[in-house]
N, C-alpha and C positions, 0 to 999 in steps of 0.2 A: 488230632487236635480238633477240640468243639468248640462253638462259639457260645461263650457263656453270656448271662445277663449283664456282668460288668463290662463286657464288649459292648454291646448293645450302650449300654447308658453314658459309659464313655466318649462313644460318635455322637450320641443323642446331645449331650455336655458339650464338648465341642462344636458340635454344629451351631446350637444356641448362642453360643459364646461368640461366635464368628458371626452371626446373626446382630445380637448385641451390640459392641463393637462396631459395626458397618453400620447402625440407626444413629450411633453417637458419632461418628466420624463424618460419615460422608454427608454432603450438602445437594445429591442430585434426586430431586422428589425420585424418581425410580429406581435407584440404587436403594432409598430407603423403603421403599415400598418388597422389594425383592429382599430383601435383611429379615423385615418383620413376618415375612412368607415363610425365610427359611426359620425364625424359630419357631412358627405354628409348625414347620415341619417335624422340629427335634423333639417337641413335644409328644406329637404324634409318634412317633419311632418310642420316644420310650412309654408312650401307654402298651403298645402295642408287644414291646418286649416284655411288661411285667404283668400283659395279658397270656404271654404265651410261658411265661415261669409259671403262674399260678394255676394254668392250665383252666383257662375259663377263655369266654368269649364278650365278656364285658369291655376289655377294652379296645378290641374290634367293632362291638358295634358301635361307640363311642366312638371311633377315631371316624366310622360311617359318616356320622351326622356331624362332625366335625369340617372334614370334607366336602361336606353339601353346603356347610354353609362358607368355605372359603372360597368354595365352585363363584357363589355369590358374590361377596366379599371383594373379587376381582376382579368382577365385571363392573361393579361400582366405582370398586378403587379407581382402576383403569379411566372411566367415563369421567372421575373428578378430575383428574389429573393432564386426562384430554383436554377437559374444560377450560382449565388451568393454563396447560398453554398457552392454547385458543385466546384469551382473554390477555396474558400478561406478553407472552410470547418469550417463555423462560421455563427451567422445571427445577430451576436454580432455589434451595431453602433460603438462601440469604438474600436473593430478590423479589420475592413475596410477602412482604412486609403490611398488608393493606391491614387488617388487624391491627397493626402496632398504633397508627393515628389517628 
């Protein structure tokens, strides 16, 4: 038994979906932050599976710089969200309201 591309894209689907899901549900800044992580993930997984069906390296090097920049991305995210704290003393979506007034 081999693992085909419908495998691949399947977990890919999945994982996304569970991704999704967890940004519309949950109210904890890090719970959403960690959702939106794993769909850059699922994404990632199926470049990389319909890199490896087509037999090229395109969507390796692509998922490279992808990578590099969520390497980024999370250092950021991370530092607003410290801030965020820091400042309200909460990571609560429904207690950060300063926007709304």
């Amino acid at each position: 038994m081999s693992v085909t591309l419908n495998d691949y894209l399947l977990v890919s689907v999945l994982m996304f979906v569970v991704g999704f899901f967890g940004v519309l549900m949950r109210r904890n800044t890090l719970i959403v932050y960690m959702c939106l992580e794993l769909m850059l993930v699922a994404a990632t997984l199926a470049l990389v599976a319909f890199s490896r069906y087509n037999q090229t390296m395109d969507g390796n090097v692509f998922v490279f710089f992808i990578l590099t920049v969520a390497a980024a991305e999370v250092a950021v995210g991370l530092a607003i969200i410290v801030a965020l704290f820091r400042r309200r003393h909460t990571v609560q979506l429904d207690e950060l309201n300063a926007l709304k007034n």
